[in-house]
N, C-alpha and C positions, 0 to 999 in steps of 0.2 A: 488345472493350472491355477495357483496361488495368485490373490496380486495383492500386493502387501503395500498398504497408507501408512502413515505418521499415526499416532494415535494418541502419544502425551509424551510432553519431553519438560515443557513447565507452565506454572500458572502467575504471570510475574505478579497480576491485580491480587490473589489471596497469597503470595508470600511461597507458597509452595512448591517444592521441588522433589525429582525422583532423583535420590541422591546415587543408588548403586546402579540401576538400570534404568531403562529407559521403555515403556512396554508398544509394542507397535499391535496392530490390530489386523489380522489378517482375514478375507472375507471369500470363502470359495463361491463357484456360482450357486448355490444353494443359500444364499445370502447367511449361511451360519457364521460367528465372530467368534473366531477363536486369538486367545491371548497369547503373545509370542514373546520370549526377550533376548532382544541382542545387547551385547556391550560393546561400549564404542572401540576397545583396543580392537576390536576385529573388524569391527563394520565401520562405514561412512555414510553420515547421516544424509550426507548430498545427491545419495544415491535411491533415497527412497524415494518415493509417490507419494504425492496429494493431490488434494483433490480443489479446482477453483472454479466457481463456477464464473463462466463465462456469458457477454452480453445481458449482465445483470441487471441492468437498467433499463432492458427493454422487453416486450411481450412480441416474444418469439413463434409465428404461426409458419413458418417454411421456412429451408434453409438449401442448396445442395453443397453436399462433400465429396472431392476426390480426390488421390493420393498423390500428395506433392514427392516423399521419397518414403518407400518401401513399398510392402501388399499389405492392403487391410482386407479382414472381414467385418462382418457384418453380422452381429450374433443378436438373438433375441431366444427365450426359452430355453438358453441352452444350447441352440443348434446356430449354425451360421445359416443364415439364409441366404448369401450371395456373398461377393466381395469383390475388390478395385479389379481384379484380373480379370472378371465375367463383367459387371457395369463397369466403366469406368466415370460414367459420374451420376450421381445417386441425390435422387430430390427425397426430402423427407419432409413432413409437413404435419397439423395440428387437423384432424378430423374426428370428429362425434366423439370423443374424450379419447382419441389413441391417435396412435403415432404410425403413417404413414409410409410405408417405403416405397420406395417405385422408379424405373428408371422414367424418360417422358412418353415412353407409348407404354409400359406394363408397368400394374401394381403388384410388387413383390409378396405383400402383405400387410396385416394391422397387429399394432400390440402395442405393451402398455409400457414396455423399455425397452432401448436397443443400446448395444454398444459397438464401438467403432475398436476395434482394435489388431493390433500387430507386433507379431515375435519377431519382426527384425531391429536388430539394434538399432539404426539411424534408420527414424520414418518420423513420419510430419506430413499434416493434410492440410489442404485447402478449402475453404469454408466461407461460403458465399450466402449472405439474410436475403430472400427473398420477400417476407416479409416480415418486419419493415426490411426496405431496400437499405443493405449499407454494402460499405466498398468490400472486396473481400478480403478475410485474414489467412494468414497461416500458423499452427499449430504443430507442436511435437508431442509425439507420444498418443494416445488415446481419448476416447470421448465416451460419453453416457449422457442419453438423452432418456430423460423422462416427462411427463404429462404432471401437471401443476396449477391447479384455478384456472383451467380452459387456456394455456398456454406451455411453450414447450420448454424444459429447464434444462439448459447445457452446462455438463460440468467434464471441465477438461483433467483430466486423471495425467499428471506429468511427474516426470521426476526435478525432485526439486529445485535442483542448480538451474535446469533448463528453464521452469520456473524463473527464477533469480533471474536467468539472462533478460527472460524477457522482460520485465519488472524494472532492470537497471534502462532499458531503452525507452521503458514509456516514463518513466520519471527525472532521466538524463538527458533526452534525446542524443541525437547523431554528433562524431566528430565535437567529442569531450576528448579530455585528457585521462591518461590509461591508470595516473593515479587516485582520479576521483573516479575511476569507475570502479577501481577497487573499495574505495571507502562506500558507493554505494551498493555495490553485493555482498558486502559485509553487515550493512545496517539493513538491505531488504531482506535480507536471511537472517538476523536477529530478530526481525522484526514477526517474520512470518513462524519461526519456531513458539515466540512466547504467545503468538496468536491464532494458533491452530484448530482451538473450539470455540472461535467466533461465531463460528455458523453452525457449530457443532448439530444443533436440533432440527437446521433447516437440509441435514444429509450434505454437506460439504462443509470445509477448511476455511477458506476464503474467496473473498469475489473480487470480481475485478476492477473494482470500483477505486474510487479516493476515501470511501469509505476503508478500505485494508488497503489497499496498496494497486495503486495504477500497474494494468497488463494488457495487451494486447495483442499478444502472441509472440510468437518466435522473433527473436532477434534478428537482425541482418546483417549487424558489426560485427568482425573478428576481434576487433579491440574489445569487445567487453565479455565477446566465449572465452578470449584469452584471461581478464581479471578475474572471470569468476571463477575461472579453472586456479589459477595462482592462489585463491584466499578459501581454495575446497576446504570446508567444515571449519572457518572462522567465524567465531561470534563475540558481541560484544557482553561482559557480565558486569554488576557492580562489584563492591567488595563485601558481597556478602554470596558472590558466584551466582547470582538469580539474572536471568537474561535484563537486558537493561530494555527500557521504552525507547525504541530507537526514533524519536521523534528529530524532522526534520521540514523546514522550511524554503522559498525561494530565497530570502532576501533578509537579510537583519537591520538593514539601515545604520548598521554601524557597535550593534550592540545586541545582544540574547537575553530574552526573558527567564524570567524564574519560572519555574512549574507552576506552582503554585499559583502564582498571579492568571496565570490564562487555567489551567485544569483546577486550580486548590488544594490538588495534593503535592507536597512537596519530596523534592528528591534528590540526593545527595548528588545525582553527576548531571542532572540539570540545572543547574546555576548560568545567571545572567555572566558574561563574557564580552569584554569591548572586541572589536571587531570590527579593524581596521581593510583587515581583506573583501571586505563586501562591497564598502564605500563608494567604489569610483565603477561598481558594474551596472548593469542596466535596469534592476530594477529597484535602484538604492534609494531611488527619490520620486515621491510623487504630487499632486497636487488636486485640490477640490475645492469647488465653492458652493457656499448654502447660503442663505437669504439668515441676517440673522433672527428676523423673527420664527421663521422655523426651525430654526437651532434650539432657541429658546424655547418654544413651544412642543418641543420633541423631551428636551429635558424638565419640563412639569409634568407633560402628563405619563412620560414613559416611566419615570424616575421618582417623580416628587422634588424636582431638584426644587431650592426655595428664589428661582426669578425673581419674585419681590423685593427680596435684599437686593440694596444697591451693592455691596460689597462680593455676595454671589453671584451676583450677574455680572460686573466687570470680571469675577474670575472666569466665568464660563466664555466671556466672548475674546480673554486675553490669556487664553490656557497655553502654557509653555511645557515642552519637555525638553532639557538639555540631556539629559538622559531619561531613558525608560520610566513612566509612572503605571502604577495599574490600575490609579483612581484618578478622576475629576471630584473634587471635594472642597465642600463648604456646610458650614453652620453643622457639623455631623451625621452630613450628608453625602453618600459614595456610590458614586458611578462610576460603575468596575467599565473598564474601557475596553474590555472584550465584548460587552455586549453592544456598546458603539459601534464597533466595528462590525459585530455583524449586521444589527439593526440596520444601517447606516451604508451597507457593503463597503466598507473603506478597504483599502489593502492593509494597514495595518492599525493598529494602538499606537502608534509609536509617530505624532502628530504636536504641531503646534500650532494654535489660532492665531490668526492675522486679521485686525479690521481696516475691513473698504468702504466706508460708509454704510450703506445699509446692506454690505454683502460679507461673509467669511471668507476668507483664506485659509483651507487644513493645507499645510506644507507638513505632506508627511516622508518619513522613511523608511524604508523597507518593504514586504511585502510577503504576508504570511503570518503567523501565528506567531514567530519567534522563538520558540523553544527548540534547543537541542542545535543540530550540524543547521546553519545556513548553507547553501548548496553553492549559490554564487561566491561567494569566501572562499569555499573549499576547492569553488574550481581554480579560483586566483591561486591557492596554496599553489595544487598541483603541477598549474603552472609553471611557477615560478622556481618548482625544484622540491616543495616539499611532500616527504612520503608519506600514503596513507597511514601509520600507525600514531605521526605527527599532526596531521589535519585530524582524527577521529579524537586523540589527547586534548587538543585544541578546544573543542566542543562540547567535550564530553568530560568532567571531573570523576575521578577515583574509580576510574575502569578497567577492565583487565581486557585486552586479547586475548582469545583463547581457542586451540582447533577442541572438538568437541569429542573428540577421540582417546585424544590422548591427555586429559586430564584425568589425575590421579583421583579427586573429588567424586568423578562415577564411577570409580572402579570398584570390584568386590573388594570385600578386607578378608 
C-alpha cells in the first residue's frame, strides 16, 4: 500500500514554481521514493498527506495510544505486530535507543520505527505524554514514531484539510465567526503549501510550533470542518501567481506594517493598511513602564544610540508614533524598532513614550508583528457582515483567490 505526501507544489523565498504539474513523492514500506505527477484538473490538493511533526518542543520518552474512531495497527518491519482490536491501549516508550511497545503487563517488542496506522476512512486517536506528563490530545489519520538524540520523534502523517482544521482552532480558538474561519483555512493552507520543505532535512513538512503554524490536533468545531470544507483547494497568490506569505498577526493597533520594516524584504501585497476594525478589540492597547535611566542605558550600549546629545535624548524619552515608525532616530543613528520589541518583549513597535518623572510610559498599540491580516479586524469584519474574500482584499494588496485545481496556469498546454 502506497501512501502518498505533498512533495513540491512552490518555493515562494526563491521565486519558483512548478508551473505545469505539481510532483508528489510517494514512499512504499521499502522506504523507496518514487516520483508521481498529478494535475490539478483531476486531483485535490486537500486531499493529500503531510507530514507534522507533533510535540516538537518537547523531548518525548513515553506516551500511550488508543483509538478514538476506526481500527489501527500497529506496524513496524513491515509486519503489524498488534493493533487497537487486540490492545486497546498501547504504552510506547524510549529504551536503550528503540522504541518500545507493550501493553502494561507485556512487551510486544523493540524497534527503531513504528507506525500507527488505519484503512478506515474516518479514524483519529488518542494520545496521552507520559513523559513529560501533558493533558491528552486527539489526532486523525496516522502516526510515525521514530528514535532521535535519545528521544522519541512524533510525526503525524494527516491529510491536509484535516491538518487545516486543526490549525484554524489553535490559532482562532473556539466560537469565532464562520467568515473568519474561512479567511483563516485559506491563509493556514496558503501558508502550509508555500512551506512544505521547512523541515524538509529533518524527515517532515512542518511542526507544530509557532514556528510554522500553531496545531494541536483535531478540531472539535463544526463551524470550522464546515469553512474548511467551503474554501477545499483555496489559496492565496500575488500577481505574479506565486503563493503569497500568508503572514498574520493578533492586533494592529490600528494600522499594518510594511514588510520590510519588520523582515526587510519587501512585498507587493504586504503593504501598511489603516485599520480601523482592530481599534476598539481587546488587544488594541497596551501599556508599560521602565525607569528612564534604563531606557537610556539599554539604547547606548544595545544600539549606540548617542544619550549624550541633549537633542537625542529628549527624542528617545519623547518618542511619538501617530502612525507606524520602523526607527527611533537621531544624529544618523537607527534603531529599528523590531529589535526593541523583542529585546524589550513589548507587544508591539507600534508605541509612544510618555514622561513621569524618573519613569516611562510606552502606551503602545497592537500586539504582534504587524504584517499582513490582523486577526482581531478581521474578526470585527466578519462580524459585522463582511465576506472573507473582502477581509482577505482588505489586508492583502494585489492578490488573487484561486482553487488550485482549476487554474489554467498549471495546466499541460
Amino acid at each position: 500500500m502506497l501512501i502518498v505526501t505533498l512533495f513540491l507544489f512552490a518555493n515562494w523565498r526563491s521565486g519558483e514554481i512548478v508551473k505545469h504539474r505539481v510532483l508528489f513523492r510517494s514512499v512504499d514500506r521499502n522506504h523507496i521514493d518514487i516520483k508521481r505527477e498529478f494535475h490539478f484538473k483531476k486531483y485535490s490538493i486537500a486531499d493529500e498527506l503531510v507530514n507534522i511533526r507533533i510535540f516538537s518542543q518537547l523531548k518525548v520518552q513515553s506516551f500511550t495510544i488508543s483509538a478514538e474512531a476506526g481500527t489501527y495497527g500497529i506496524w513496524a518491519n513491515g509486519i503489524e505486530i498488534t493493533s487497537t482490536l487486540k490492545t486497546p491501549l498501547i504504552k510506547i516508550s524510549y529504551i536503550n535507543d528503540s522504541i518500545e511497545v507493550k501493553t502494561f503487563e507485556t512487551i510486544i517488542g523493540r524497534y527503531k520505527k513504528i507506525k500507527l496506522a488505519s484503512p478506515d476512512f474516518i479514524k483519529s486517536f488518542r494520545l496521552k505524554l507520559i513523559s513529560p506528563e501533558r493533558k491528552p490530545r486527539f489526532y486523525e489519520d496516522n502516526l510515525t514514531v521514530e528514535v532521535e538524540s535519545g528521544n522519541l520523534k512524533l510525526i503525524n502523517e494527516i491529510v491536509l484539510d484535516n491538518y487545516i482544521s486543526g490549525v484554524v482552532q489553535a490559532e482562532s480558538g473556539k466560537r469565532s465567526y464562520q467568515e473568519f474561519y474561512k479567511v483563516q483555512a485559506i491563509l493556514a493552507r496558503t501558508f502550509a503549501l508555500s512551506h512544505l520543505q521547512k523541515h524538509a532535512t529533518e524527515g517532515f513538512s512542518l511542526c507544530d510550533h509557532t514556528h510554522c503554524q500553531a496545531y494541536f490536533g483535531k478540531t472539535t468545531e463544526l463551524d470550522i470542518m464546515k469553512a474548511v470544507s467551503e474554501t477545499k483547494d483555496k489559496v492565496v497568490v500575488d500577481d505574479n501567481l506565486n503563493l503569497i506569505e500568508a503572514a498574520f498577526h493578533s492586533n494592529s493597533g490600528g494600522q499594518t506594517a510594511n514588510s520590510e520594516d519588520v523582515w526587510g524584504s519587501k512585498l507587493t501585497y504586504l503593504r501598511s493598511v489603516n485599520d480601523t476594525f482592530s481599534t476598539k478589540m481587546p488587544n488594541a492597547k497596551w501599556e508599560r513602564k521602565m525607569a528612564k535611566e534604563d531606557w537610556l542605558s539599554y539604547l547606548k550600549l544595545k544600539h549606540n544610540y548617542p544619550i549624550q546629545d541633549s537633542n537625542a535624548r529628549w527624542l528617545a524619552i519623547n518618542f511619538k508614533q501617530d502612525s507606524r515608525k520602523p526607527y527611533l532616530e537621531a544624529n544618523n543613528i537607527r534603531v529599528a524598532l523590531k529589535n526593541v520589541r523583542t529585546d524589550l518583549q513589548l507587544k508591539s513597535t507600534f508605541f509612544t513614550i510618555i514622561p513621569q518623572g524618573d519613569t516611562l510610559l510606552f502606551k503602545g498599540r497592537g500586539f504582534g508583528h504587524g504584517v499582513g491580516m490582523c486577526q482581531e479586524g478581521a474578526m470585527r469584519m466578519a462580524k459585522i457582515g463582511y465576506k472573507y474574500p473582502e477581509v482577505i482584499n482588505f489586508y492583502y494588496q494585489n492578490i488573487q483567490l484561486i482553487d488550485l485545481h482549476k487554474l489554467n496556469f498549471f495546466k499541460d498546454e
